[in-house]
N, C-alpha and C positions, 0 to 999 in steps of 0.2 A: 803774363806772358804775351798773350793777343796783342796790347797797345803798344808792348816793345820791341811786336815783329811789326806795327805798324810802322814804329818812327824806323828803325832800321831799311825798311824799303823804301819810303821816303826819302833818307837821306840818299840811300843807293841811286836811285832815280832822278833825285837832283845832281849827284854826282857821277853822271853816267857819261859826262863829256870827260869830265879831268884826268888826269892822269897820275895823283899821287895818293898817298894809303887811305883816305875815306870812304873812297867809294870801297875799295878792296875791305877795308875793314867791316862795314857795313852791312858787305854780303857774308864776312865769316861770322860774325855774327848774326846772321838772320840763318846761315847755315845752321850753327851750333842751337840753334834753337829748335829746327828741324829736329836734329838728334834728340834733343830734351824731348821733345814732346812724341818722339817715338817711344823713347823709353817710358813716357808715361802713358803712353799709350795699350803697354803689356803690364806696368807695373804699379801706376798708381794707387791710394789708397781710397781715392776720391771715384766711385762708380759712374758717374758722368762721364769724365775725361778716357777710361779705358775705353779701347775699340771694340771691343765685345759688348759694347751696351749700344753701340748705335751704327755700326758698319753690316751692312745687310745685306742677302743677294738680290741679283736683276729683280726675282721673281716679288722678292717681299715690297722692292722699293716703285716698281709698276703699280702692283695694287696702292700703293700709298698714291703716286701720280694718281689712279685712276679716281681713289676719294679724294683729293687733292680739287678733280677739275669738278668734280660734283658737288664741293664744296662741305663736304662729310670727315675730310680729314680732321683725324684726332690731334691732341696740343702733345708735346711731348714734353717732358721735362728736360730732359738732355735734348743733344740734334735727332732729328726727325731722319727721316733715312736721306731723302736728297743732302740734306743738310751734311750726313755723315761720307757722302761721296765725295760733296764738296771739299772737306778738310781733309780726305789723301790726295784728291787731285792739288789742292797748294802746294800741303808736304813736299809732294810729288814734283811739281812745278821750282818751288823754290831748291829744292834742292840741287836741283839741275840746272839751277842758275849757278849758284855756287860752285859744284862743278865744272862746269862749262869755264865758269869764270878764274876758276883756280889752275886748269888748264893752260887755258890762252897765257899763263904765266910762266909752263913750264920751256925748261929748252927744247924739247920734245916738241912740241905745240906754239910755239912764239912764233908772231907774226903771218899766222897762216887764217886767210882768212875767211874762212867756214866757220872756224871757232867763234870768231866773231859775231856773223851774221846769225849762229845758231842761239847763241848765249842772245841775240838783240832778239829775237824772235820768240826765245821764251818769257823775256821780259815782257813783251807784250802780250802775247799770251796770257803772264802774270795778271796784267792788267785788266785783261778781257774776264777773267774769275772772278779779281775782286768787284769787278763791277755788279758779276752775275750774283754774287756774296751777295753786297750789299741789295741787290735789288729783292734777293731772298728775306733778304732779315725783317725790311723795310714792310713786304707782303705780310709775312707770317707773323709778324707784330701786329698791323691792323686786322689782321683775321683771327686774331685769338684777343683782341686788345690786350696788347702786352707793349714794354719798354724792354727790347731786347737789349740795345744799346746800354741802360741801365742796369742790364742782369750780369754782362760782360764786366761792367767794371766791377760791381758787387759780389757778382757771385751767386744771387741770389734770384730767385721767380718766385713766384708767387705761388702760395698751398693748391697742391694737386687738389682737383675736382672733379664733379661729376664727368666720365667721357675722356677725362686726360691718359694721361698712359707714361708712365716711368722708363717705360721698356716696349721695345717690340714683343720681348719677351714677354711681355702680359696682357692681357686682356683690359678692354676701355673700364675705368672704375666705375662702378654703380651700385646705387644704394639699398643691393639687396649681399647678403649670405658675408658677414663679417668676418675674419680669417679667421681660423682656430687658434686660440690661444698656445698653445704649444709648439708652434713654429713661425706661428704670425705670413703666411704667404698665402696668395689667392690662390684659387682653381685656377689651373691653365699654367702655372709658372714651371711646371714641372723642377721645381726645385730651381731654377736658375735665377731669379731675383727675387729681391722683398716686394711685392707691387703695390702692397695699400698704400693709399694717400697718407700724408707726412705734411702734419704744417710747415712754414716756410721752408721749403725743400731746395736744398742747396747742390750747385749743378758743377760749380767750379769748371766753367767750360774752359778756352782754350787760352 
């Protein structure tokens, strides 16, 4: 899904001058994936991808900034909490391109040109994320040595370890007090995730 909401803004963006169905197509497609990845977002079967593993409040996602500049933040297996504000605010962004964009085509809205200027401006906008994205990925790959780029197209990171963390939901792992066999979950999850480490742990992100 991620590389097909790539080429679809791409194309969009190369076709932002023309005038006939690709660029339009482009966007209902990059739209319709919006929707896709909302829904997977409450319904997937994949713990990664749902919102509830990685969308946090102010409070939780300052203290990550704060170990973040101390250089103490922990690896996550899914997105880290900036990471997880990151991907409403696209949703968020892309979607109201598509909007905007679907507008500007009604009779209602034709040829009025606010619609216009507003739709150009979230596109840049657009722009301005993906940039702060990538410069995210690029950081938190050489700060954990990791091939983020690599996990995206696989699916895959590398076995949780010492310090990592599955969840916000749980506590950093380490190598004292092994889960009780009968429910298999750490102190601190209060029930709400599995958190011990899992060879090859599969994240299935976005």
């Amino acid at each position: 899904m991620h590389w097909t909401w790539v080429l679809c803004l791409l194309v969009a963006w190369w076709t932002h001058e023309e005038t006939g169905p690709t660029h339009a197509n482009a966007g209902y497609c990059a739209l319709a994936l919006v929707a896709l990845r909302v829904l997977m977002g409450f319904y997937s079967r994949f713990r990664y991808v749902r919102f509830e593993e990685f969308v946090r409040s102010r409070r939780a996602t300052w203290r990550y900034v704060q170990h973040l500049r101390s250089s103490k933040a922990p690896r996550f297996i899914g997105h880290n909490p900036l990471g997880g504000w990151m991907v409403l605010a696209l949703l968020a962004t892309v979607a109201l391109l598509g909007l905007t964009g679907w507008l500007g085509t009604t009779d209602y809205l034709w040829g009025y040109a606010w619609v216009v200027q507003l739709h150009a401006a979230l596109a840049w906008m657009l722009l301005g994320l993906m940039a702060i994205h990538i410069t995210g990925v690029v950081f938190t790959g050489i700060r954990h040595q990791e091939n983020l780029v690599m996990s995206m197209i696989t699916g895959r990171k590398r076995s949780t370890q010492r310090d990592d963390r599955t969840s916000l939901h749980c506590p950093p792992f380490t190598r004292q007090a092994k889960p009780a066999p009968s429910h298999g979950k750490r102190a601190g999850c209060a029930g709400r995730c599995r958190c011990w480490p899992q060879s090859g742990a599969r994240h299935n992100g976005r």
